[in-house]
LUMGUDO-211363 format. One record per residue: x, y, z of N, C-alpha, C in turn; residue number from 1; residue in three letters. Coordinates in Angstrom, 2 decimals, always signed. Example, Ala and Ser with C-alpha at 12.3 -4.5 7.8 and 13.67 -1.06 7.14 Angstrom:
(r (+13.19; -5.69; +7.80); (+12.30; -4.50; +7.80); (+13.20; -3.30; +7.80); 1; "Ala")
(r (+12.85; -2.25; +7.08); (+13.67; -1.06; +7.14); (+12.90; +0.03; +7.87); 2; "Ser")
END
This chain:
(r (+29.31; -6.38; +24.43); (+29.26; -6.26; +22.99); (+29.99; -7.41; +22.31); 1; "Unk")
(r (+30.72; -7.79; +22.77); (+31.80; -9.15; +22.38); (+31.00; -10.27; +22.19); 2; "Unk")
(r (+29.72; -10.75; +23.56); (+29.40; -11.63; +23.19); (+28.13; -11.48; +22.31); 3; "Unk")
(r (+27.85; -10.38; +21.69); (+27.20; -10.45; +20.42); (+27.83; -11.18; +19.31); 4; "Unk")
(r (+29.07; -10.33; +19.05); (+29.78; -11.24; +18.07); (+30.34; -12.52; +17.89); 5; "Unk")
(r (+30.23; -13.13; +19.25); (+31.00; -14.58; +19.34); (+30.01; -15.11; +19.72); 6; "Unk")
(r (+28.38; -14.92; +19.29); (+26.94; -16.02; +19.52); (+26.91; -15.90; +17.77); 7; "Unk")
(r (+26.99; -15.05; +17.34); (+26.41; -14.80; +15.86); (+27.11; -16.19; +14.97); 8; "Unk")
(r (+25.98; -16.71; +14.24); (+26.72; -18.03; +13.81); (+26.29; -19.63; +14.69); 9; "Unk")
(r (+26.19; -19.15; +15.95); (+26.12; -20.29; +16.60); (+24.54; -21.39; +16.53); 10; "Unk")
(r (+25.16; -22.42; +17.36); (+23.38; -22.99; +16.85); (+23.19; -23.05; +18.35); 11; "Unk")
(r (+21.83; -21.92; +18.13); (+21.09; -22.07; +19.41); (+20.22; -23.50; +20.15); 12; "Unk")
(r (+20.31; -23.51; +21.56); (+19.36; -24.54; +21.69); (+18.43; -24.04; +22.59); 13; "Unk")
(r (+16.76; -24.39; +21.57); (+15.53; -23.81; +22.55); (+14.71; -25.19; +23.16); 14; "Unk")
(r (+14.11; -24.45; +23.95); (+13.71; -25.68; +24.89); (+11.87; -25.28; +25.14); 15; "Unk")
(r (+11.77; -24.20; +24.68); (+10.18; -23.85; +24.46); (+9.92; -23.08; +23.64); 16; "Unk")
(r (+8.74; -23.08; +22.97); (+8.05; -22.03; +21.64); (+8.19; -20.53; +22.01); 17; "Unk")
(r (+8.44; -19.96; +22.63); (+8.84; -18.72; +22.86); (+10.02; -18.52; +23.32); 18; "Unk")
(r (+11.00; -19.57; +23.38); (+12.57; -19.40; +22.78); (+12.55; -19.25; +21.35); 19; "Unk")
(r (+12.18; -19.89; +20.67); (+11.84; -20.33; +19.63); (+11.70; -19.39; +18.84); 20; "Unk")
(r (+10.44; -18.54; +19.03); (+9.95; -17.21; +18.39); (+10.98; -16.70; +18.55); 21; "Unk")
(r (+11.33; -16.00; +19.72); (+12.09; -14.87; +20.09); (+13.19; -15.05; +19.05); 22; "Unk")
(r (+14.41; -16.50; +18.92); (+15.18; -16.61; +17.80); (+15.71; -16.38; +16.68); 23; "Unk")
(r (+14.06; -16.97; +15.69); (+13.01; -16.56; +14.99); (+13.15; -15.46; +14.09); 24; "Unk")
(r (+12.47; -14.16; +15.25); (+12.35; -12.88; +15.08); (+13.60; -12.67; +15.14); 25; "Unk")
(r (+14.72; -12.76; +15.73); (+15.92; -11.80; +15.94); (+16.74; -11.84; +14.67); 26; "Unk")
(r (+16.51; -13.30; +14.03); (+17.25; -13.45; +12.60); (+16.21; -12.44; +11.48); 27; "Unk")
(r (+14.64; -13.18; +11.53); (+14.24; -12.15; +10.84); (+14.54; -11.00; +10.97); 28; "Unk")
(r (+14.76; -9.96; +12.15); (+15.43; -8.50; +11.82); (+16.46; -8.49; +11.36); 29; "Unk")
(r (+17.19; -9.30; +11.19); (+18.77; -9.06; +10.68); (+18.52; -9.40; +9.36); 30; "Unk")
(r (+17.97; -9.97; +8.75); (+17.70; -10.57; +7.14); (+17.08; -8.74; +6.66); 31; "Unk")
(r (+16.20; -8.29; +7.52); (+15.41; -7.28; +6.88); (+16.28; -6.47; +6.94); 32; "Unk")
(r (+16.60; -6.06; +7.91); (+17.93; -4.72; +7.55); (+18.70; -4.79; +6.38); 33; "Unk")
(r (+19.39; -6.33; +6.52); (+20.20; -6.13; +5.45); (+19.49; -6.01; +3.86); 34; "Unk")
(r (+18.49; -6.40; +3.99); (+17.56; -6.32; +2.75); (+17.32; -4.75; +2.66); 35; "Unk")
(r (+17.26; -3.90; +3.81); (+16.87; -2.58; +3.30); (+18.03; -1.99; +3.30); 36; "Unk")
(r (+19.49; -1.91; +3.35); (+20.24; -1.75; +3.17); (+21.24; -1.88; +1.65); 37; "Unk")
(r (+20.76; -2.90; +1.17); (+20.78; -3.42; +0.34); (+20.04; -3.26; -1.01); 38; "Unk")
(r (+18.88; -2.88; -0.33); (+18.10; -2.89; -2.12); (+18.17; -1.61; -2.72); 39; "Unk")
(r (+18.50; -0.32; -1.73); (+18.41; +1.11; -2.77); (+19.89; +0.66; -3.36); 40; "Unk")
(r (+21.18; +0.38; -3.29); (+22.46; +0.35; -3.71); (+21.36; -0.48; -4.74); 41; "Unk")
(r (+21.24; -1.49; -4.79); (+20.90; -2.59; -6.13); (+19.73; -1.89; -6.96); 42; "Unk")
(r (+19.00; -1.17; -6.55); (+18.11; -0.47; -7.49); (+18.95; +0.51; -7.89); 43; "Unk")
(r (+19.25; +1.34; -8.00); (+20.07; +2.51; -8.18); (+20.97; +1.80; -9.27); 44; "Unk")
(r (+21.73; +0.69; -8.95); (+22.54; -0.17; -10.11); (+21.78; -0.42; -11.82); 45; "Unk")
(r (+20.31; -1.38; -11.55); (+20.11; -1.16; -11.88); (+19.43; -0.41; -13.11); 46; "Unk")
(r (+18.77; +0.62; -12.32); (+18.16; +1.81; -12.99); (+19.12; +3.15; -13.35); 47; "Unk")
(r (+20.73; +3.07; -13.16); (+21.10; +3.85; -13.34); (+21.61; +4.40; -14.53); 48; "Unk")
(r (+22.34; +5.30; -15.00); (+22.59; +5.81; -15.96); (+23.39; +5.42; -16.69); 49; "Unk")
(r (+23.34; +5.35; -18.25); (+23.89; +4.39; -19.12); (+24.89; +5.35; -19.65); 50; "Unk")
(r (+26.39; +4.70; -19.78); (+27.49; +5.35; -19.89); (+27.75; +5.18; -21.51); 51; "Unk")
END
C-alpha cells in the first residue's frame, strides 16, 4: 500500500503503447472519481437554500 503512495506524482517511463494506455486510464479513473465526488457537494452549493 506504501508504494501506492510514494509512485503517485511520479513521472512514469513507458516504453510501449500499452504502457501507455494502461497509464492513461489509471489517471483517467482518478480524475473521474474525484469529479464524482466532487460535483454533488458543488451542486448542492450551488442550488442550495438561500439564507
Amino acid at each position: 500500500m506504501i508504494e501506492l503512495f510514494t509512485s503517485l506524482g511520479k513521472v512514469t517511463e513507458v516504453f510501449t503503447l500499452v504502457d501507455y494506455y494502461t497509464y492513461i486510464k489509471g489517471v483517467e479513473y482518478l480524475i473521474c472519481v474525484a469529479f464524482f465526488c466532487t460535483f454533488p457537494i458543488f451542486y448542492r452549493y450551488i442550488h442550495g437554500e438561500k439564507k
